[in-house]
C-alpha atoms as one frame of an Amber mdcrd trajectory, in Angstrom:
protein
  36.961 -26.290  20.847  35.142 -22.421  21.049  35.929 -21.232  24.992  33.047
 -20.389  27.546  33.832 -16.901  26.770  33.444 -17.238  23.100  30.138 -18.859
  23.077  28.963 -16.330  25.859  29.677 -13.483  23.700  27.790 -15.410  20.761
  24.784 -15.863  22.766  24.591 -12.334  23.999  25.163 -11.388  20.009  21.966
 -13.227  19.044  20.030 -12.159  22.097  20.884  -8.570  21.145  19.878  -8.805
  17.735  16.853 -10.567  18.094  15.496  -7.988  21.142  16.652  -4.832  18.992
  14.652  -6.550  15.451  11.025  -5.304  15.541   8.013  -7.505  14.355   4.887
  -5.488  14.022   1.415  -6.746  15.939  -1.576  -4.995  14.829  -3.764  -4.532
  18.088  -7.580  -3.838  18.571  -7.951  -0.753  20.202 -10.747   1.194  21.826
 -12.609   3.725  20.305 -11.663   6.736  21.750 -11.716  10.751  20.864  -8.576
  11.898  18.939  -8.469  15.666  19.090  -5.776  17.429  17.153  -2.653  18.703
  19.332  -3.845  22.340  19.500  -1.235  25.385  19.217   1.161  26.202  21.662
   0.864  22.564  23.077   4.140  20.527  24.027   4.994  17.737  21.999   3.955
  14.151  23.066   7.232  11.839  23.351   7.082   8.555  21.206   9.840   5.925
  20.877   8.595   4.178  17.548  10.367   1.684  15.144  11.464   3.022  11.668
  11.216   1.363   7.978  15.363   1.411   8.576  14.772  -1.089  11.366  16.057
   2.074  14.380  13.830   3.316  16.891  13.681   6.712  17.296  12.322   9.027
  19.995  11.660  13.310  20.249  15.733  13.151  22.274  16.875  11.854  18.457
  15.724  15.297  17.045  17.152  17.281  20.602  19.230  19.604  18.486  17.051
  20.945  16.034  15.801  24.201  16.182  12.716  23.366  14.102  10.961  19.607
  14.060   8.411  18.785  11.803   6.287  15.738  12.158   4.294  14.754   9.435
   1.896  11.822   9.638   1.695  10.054   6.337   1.066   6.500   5.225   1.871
   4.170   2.123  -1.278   3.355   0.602  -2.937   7.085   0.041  -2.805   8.664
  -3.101  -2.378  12.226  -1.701   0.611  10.485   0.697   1.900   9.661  -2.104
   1.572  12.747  -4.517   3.198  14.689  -1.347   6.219  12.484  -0.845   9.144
  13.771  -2.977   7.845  17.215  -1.657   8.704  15.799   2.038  11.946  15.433
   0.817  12.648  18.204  -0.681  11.811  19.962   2.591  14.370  17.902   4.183
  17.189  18.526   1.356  16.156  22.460   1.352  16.057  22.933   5.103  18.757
  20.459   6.272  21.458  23.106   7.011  19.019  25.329   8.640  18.381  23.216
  11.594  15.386  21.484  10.792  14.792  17.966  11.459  11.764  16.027   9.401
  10.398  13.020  10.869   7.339  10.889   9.312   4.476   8.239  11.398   2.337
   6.462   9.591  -0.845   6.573  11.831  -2.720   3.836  10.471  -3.779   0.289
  11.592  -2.919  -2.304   9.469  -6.356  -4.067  10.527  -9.181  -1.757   9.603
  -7.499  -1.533   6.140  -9.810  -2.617   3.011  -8.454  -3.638  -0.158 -10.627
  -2.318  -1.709  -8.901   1.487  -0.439  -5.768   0.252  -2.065  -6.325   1.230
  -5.453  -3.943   3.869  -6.087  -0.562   1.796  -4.330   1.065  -1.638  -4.687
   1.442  -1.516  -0.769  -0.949  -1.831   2.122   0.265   0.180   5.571   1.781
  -2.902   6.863   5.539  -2.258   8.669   6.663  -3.989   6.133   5.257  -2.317
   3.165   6.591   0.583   4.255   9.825  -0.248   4.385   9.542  -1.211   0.750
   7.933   2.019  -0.163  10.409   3.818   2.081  13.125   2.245  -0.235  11.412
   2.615  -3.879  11.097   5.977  -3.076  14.874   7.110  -1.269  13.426   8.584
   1.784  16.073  10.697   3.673  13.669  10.886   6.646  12.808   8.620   9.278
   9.316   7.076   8.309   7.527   5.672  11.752   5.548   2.793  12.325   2.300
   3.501  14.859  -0.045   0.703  13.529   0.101  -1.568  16.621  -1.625   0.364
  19.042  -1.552   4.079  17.355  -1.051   5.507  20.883   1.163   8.500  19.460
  -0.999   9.365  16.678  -3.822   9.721  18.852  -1.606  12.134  21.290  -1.491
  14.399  18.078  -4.499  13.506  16.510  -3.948  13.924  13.013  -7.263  14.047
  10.765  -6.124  12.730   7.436  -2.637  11.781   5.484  -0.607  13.552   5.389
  -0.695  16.093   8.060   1.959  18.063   9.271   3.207  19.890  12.730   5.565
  21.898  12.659   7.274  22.404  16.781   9.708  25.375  17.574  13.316  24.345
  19.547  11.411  24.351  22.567   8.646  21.653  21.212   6.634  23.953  21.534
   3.206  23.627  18.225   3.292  26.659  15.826   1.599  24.930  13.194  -0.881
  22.273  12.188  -2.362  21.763   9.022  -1.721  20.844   4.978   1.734  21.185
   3.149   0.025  23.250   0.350  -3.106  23.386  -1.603  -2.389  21.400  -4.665
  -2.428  17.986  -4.372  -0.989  16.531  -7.804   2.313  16.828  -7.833   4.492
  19.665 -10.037   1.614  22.341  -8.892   2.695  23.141  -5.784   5.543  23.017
  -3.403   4.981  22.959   0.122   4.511  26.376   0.528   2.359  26.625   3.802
   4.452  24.092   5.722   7.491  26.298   4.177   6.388  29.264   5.016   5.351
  27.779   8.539   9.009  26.897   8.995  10.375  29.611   8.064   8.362  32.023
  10.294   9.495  29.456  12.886  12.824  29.816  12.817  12.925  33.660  12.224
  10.881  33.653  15.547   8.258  35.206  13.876   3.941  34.982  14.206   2.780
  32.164  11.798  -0.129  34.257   9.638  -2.195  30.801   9.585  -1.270  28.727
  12.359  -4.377  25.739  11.370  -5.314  24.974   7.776  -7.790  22.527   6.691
  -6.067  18.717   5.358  -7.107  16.819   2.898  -6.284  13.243   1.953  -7.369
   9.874   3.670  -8.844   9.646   6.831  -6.811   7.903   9.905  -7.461   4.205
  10.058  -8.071   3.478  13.278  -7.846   0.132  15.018 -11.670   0.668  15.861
 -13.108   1.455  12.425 -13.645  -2.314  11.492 -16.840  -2.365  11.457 -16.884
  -1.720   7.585 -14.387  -4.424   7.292 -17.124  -7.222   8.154 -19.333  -5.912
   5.984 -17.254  -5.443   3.198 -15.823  -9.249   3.007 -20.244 -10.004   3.671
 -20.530  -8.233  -0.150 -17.569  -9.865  -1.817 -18.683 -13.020  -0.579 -22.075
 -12.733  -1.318 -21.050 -11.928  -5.367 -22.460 -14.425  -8.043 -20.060 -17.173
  -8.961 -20.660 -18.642 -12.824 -18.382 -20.146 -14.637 -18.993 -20.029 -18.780
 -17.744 -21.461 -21.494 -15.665 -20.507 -24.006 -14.548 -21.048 -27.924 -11.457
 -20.237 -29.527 -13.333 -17.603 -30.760 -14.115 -15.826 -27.533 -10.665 -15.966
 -25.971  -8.910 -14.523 -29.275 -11.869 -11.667 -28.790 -10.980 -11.976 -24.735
  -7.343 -11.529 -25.735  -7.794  -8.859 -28.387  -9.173  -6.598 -25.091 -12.028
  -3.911 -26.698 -13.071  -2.307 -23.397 -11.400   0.228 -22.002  -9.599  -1.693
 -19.613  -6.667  -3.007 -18.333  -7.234  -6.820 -18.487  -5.589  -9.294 -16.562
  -5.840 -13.204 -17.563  -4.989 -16.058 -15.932  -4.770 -19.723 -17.212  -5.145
 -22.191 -14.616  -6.570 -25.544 -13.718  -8.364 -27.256 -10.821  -4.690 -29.883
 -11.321  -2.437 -27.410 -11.362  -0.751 -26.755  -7.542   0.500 -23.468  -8.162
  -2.624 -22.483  -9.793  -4.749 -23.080  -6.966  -2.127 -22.282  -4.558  -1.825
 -18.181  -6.131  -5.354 -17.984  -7.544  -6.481 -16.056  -3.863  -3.253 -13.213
  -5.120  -5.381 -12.343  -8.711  -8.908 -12.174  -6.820  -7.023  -9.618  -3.995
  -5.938  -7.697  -7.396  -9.500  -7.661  -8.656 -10.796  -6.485  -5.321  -7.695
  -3.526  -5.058  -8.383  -1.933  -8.546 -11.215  -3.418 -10.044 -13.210   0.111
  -8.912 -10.389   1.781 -11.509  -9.736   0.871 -15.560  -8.952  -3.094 -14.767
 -10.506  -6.323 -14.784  -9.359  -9.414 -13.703 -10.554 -12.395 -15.909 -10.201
 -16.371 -14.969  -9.645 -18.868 -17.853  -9.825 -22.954 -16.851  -7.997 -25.252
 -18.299  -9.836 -28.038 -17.244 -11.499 -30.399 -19.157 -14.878 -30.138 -20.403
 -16.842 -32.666 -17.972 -14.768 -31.587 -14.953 -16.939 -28.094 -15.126 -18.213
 -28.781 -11.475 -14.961 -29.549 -10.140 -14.016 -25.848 -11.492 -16.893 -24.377
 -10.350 -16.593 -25.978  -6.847 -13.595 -24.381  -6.809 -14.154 -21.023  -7.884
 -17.199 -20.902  -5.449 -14.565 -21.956  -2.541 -12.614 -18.915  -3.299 -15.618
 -16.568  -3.783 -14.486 -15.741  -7.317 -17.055 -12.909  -8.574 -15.704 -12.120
 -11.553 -15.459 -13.178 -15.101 -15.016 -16.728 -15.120 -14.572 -19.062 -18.030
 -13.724 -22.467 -18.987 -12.576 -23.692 -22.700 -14.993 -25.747 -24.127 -13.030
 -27.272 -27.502 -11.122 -30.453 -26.890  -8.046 -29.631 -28.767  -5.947 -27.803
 -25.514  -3.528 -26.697 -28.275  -5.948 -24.206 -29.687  -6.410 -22.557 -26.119
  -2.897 -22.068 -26.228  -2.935 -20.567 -29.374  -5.494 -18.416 -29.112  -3.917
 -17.037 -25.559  -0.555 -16.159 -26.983   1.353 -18.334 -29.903   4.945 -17.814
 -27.559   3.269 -19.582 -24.589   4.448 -23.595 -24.704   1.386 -24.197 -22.760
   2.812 -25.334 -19.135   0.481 -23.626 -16.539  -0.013 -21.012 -14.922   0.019
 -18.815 -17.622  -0.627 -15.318 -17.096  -1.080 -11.905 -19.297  -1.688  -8.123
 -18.548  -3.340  -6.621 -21.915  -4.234  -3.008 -22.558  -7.438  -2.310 -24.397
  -6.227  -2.865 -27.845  -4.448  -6.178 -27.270  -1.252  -5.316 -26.521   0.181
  -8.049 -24.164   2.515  -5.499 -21.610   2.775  -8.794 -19.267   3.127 -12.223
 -20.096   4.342 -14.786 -17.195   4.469 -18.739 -17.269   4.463 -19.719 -13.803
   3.545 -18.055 -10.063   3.158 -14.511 -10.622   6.045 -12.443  -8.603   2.739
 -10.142  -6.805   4.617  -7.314  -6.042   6.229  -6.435  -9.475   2.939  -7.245
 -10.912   0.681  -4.984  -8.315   3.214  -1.981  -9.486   3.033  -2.382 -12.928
  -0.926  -1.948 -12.855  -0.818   0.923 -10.614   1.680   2.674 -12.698   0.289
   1.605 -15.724  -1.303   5.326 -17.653  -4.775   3.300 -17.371  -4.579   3.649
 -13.220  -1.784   5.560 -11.983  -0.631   6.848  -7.952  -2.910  10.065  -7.557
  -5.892  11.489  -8.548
């Protein structure tokens, strides 16, 4: 039998870990004016959760003669073209007495899929800590998308931004990292040179420079939100049919797009259950090279039940349904390795090469990923 003492100290284990885990909650927040943190200003104390799952605070940088605070995010494709120069700042500098520290600024909320084009990730805690992983960041990477009341203390205009504070905490600098956004062209050198001038003591020669990425999203900029789920809903939805013919010529792919097909049926639980995941896909890059395409399985004369359907889930896009009797024709014409058991699902580049072929639920993530790094689409501009 465990003692009193031994299921005390298990208690106060659990308790422990379950205060210290952090679940994120998205807030609305009032609009409100979000100056930048002007030179020679003190540094605003935050205590913010981290993709590690540790909270940290300005004390957790106390000893560093130089911090740099960089607001960044997960979804941008300038974020992203300026990440493995963050870390190189931190590798370069780490002996010198610089500490690097990264916030995302943005609210999860006023977030559109259609801005997430250029990532597998939306700005959700959670996404960062995948990105924060993928990528092996060796600096803390901040979470401020509940309320965002430390990014609007420092008021950064677009991602990524960086301040640069001396040992005192004291803002030298405010402003880009360099002026080359694709990566290989550049190297940081204005936030290096910002650093350096820092720690030598020294007058920064341009103390502000201009940023350019993605604007903030903040909490209060929803209103484009609304009207943006108004348009997609408001699409056309037409289902057509289809020959043998037309999906070996759907198949073969002679645009000049990535084209993603899915094989499903108005039967088929998992097919109805993911089908929402492909029309999020369409919506994310279907502004880029890629096109999501829908292929029923259903039989001729239950049309209207696959139609109902597709009109439920506000499915704009190319929608088909195989006309022929013989099923075994349909599969086929889709791919001659596929037994037929749906879903079915393929990713072909213009040309017809098949580069994805799944029977089952899609896995979303590794799928999202392998479109955005695909040569057709790609991370940055």
């Amino acid at each position: 039998m465990k003692t009193f003492a031994t299921v005390f100290f298990t208690l106060v284990v659990i308790l422990c870990f379950s205060q210290g885990k952090f679940k994120a909650n998205p807030q609305a927040v009032p609009k409100q004016p979000t100056p930048t943190l002007a030179i020679g200003s003190k540094a605003p104390d935050f205590r913010l959760p981290a993709a590690d799952g540790k909270y940290y605070s300005l004390k957790d940088f106390a000893s560093a003669k130089v911090l740099v605070v960089v607001f960044t995010c997960t979804h941008c494709p300038t974020a992203q073209a300026y990440e493995d120069r963050i870390k190189n700042i931190v590798t370069d500098y780490k002996n010198k007495g610089v500490a690097v520290v990264a916030i995302s600024p943005n609210s999860p909320i006023s977030l559109l899929l259609e801005e997430l084009g250029y990532t597998d990730l939306n700005d959700d805690y959670e996404n960062m800590a995948i990105r924060a992983k993928d990528k092996g960041f060796n600096f803390p990477y901040l979470y401020d998308g509940d309320t965002e009341s430390v990014s609007i203390k420092y008021g950064p205009v677009a991602t990524p931004h960086a301040f640069v504070f001396d040992a005192q905490r004291i803002l030298k600098y405010n402003g880009r990292l360099d002026a080359v956004e694709k990566p290989g062209q550049a190297n940081a050198e204005d936030l290096r040179a910002a650093i350096d001038a820092t720690l030598a003591d020294k007058e920064i020669t341009m103390p502000v420079t201009k940023t350019f990425g993605c604007s903030v999203k903040w909490a209060w900029n929803t209103e484009y939100k609304a009207k943006n789920e108004k348009n997609w809903e408001s699409r056309p939805v037409t289902l057509e049919e289809i020959d043998t013919e037309g999906i070996k010529k759907l198949v073969s792919n002679d645009s000049d797009k990535l084209r993603l097909i899915n094989i499903w049926a108005t039967w088929c639980g998992p097919c109805i259950l993911e089908y929402p995941d492909f029309l999020e896909l369409q919506r994310m890059y279907g502004a880029r090279d890629f096109e999501f395409v829908s292929l029923s399985a259903d039989k001729l004369d239950k049309k209207d039940k696959a139609l109902k359907f597709l009109q439920s889930k506000h499915s704009g896009v190319q929608n088909y349904i195989f006309k022929e009797a013989d099923i075994y024709k349909l599969i086929e014409a889709v791919d001659p390795k596929w037994n037929g058991a749906l879903p079915y699902t393929i990713l072909v580049e213009p040309g017809g090469k098949v580069v994805y072929s799944l029977q089952g639920s899609i896995e979303n993530l590794k799928l999202k990923k392998l479109i955005v790094e695909h040569p057709k689409l790609g991370r940055y501009f």
